[in-house]
C-alpha positions as CSV (number, residue, x, y, z in Angstrom):
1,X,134.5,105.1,150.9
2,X,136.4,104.8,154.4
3,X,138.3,107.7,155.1
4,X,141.7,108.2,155.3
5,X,141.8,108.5,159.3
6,X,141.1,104.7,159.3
7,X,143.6,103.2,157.4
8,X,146.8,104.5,159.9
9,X,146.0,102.0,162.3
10,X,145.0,103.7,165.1
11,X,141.3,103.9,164.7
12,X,139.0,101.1,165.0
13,X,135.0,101.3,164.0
14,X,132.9,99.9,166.6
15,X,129.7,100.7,164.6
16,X,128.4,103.3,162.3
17,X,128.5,105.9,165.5
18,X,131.3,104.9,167.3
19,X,135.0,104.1,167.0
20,X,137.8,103.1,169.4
21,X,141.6,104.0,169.7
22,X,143.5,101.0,169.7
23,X,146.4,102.6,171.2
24,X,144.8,104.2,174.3
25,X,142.7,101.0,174.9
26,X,146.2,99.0,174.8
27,X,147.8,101.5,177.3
28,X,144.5,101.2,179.4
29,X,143.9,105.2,179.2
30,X,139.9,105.5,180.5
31,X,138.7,107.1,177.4
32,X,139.1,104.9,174.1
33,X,135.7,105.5,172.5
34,X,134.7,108.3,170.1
35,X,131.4,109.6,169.1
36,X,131.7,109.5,165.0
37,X,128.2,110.4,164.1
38,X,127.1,110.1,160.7
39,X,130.4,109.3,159.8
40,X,131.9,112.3,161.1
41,X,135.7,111.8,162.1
42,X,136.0,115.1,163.5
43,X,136.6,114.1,166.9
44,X,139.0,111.3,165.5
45,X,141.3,114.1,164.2
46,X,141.1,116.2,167.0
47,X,142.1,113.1,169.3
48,X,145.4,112.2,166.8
49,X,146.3,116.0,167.1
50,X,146.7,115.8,170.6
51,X,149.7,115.6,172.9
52,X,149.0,112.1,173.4
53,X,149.9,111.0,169.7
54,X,150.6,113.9,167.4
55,X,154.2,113.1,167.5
56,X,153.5,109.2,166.7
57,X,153.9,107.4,163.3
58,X,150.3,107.4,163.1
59,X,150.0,111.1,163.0
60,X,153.0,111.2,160.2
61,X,151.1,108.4,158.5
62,X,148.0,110.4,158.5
63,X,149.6,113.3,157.5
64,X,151.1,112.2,154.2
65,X,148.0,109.8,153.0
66,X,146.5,113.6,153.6
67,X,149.1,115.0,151.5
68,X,148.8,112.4,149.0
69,X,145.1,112.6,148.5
70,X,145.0,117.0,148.3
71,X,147.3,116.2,145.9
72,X,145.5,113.4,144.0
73,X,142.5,115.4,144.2
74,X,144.0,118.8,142.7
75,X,145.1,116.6,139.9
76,X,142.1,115.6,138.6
77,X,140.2,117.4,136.2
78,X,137.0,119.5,137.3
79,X,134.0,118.8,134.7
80,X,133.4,122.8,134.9
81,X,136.9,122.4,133.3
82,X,135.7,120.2,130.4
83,X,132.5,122.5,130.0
84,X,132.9,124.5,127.2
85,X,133.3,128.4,128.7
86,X,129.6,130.1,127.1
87,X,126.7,128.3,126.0
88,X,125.2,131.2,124.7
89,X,126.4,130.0,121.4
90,X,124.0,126.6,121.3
91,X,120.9,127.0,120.8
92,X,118.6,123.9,120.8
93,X,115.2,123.6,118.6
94,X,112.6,121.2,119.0
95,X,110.7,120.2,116.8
Protein backbone atom coordinates (compact mmCIF):
# COMPACT_ATOMS: atom_id res chain seq x y z
CA UNK A 1 0.00 0.00 0.00
CA UNK A 2 1.56 3.56 -1.22
CA UNK A 3 1.15 6.02 1.34
CA UNK A 4 -0.71 8.81 1.55
CA UNK A 5 2.38 11.42 1.02
CA UNK A 6 2.41 10.13 -2.61
CA UNK A 7 -0.75 10.71 -3.94
CA UNK A 8 -0.69 14.92 -3.40
CA UNK A 9 1.45 15.23 -6.32
CA UNK A 10 4.37 16.45 -5.03
CA UNK A 11 6.42 13.41 -4.48
CA UNK A 12 7.75 11.20 -7.03
CA UNK A 13 9.54 7.56 -6.37
CA UNK A 14 12.66 7.24 -8.02
CA UNK A 15 13.17 3.64 -6.61
CA UNK A 16 12.45 1.70 -3.54
CA UNK A 17 15.18 4.22 -1.59
CA UNK A 18 14.70 7.34 -3.20
CA UNK A 19 12.10 9.90 -4.18
CA UNK A 20 12.10 13.30 -5.89
CA UNK A 21 10.16 16.58 -5.34
CA UNK A 22 8.64 17.54 -8.52
CA UNK A 23 8.17 21.05 -7.46
CA UNK A 24 11.71 21.84 -6.36
CA UNK A 25 13.22 20.03 -9.39
CA UNK A 26 10.72 22.37 -11.64
CA UNK A 27 11.92 25.47 -9.81
CA UNK A 28 15.64 24.14 -10.24
CA UNK A 29 16.19 24.35 -6.22
CA UNK A 30 19.70 22.06 -5.84
CA UNK A 31 18.20 19.57 -3.60
CA UNK A 32 15.16 17.42 -5.10
CA UNK A 33 16.07 13.93 -3.97
CA UNK A 34 15.20 12.25 -0.70
CA UNK A 35 16.51 9.28 1.04
CA UNK A 36 13.15 7.03 1.71
CA UNK A 37 14.72 3.94 3.06
CA UNK A 38 12.65 1.06 3.53
CA UNK A 39 9.88 2.98 2.65
CA UNK A 40 10.28 5.39 5.27
CA UNK A 41 8.67 8.88 4.18
CA UNK A 42 9.87 10.54 7.15
CA UNK A 43 12.06 12.94 5.42
CA UNK A 44 9.20 13.40 2.75
CA UNK A 45 7.03 14.91 5.57
CA UNK A 46 9.56 16.82 7.08
CA UNK A 47 10.44 18.43 3.56
CA UNK A 48 6.38 19.34 2.87
CA UNK A 49 6.42 20.97 6.45
CA UNK A 50 8.90 23.31 5.55
CA UNK A 51 8.78 26.97 4.60
CA UNK A 52 9.25 26.07 1.16
CA UNK A 53 5.69 24.37 0.71
CA UNK A 54 3.75 24.12 3.93
CA UNK A 55 1.51 26.77 2.93
CA UNK A 56 0.89 25.06 -0.67
CA UNK A 57 -2.17 23.02 -1.82
CA UNK A 58 -0.10 20.09 -1.49
CA UNK A 59 0.36 20.49 2.20
CA UNK A 60 -3.60 21.15 2.49
CA UNK A 61 -4.08 18.15 0.30
CA UNK A 62 -1.97 16.11 2.48
CA UNK A 63 -3.40 17.27 5.44
CA UNK A 64 -6.96 16.28 4.79
CA UNK A 65 -6.29 12.73 3.02
CA UNK A 66 -4.45 12.64 6.75
CA UNK A 67 -7.62 13.65 8.26
CA UNK A 68 -9.62 11.46 6.25
CA UNK A 69 -7.63 8.28 6.88
CA UNK A 70 -7.32 8.94 11.22
CA UNK A 71 -10.71 9.04 10.68
CA UNK A 72 -11.34 6.02 8.49
CA UNK A 73 -9.14 4.15 10.64
CA UNK A 74 -10.89 5.14 14.16
CA UNK A 75 -13.96 3.95 12.42
CA UNK A 76 -13.23 0.63 11.97
CA UNK A 77 -13.69 -2.02 14.32
CA UNK A 78 -10.72 -3.46 16.41
CA UNK A 79 -10.89 -7.47 16.47
CA UNK A 80 -9.97 -7.05 20.39
CA UNK A 81 -13.44 -5.40 20.10
CA UNK A 82 -15.16 -8.46 18.55
CA UNK A 83 -13.26 -10.76 21.18
CA UNK A 84 -15.44 -11.76 23.60
CA UNK A 85 -14.18 -9.83 27.18
CA UNK A 86 -12.97 -13.31 29.38
CA UNK A 87 -12.17 -16.64 28.10
CA UNK A 88 -11.97 -18.04 31.30
CA UNK A 89 -15.38 -19.28 30.69
CA UNK A 90 -14.29 -21.83 27.63
CA UNK A 91 -12.79 -24.49 28.35
CA UNK A 92 -11.68 -26.83 25.53
CA UNK A 93 -11.34 -30.84 25.90
CA UNK A 94 -9.63 -33.11 23.69
CA UNK A 95 -10.24 -36.11 23.29
Amino acid sequence: MSNIIYKIGLFNKINPNQTECLDCKAEGRQKFTFETPRSSVKSLRTHLFTPLHNQSEFAEKYRKLEASQNENDSNQAKISDLLPKSTSKFRLEFI
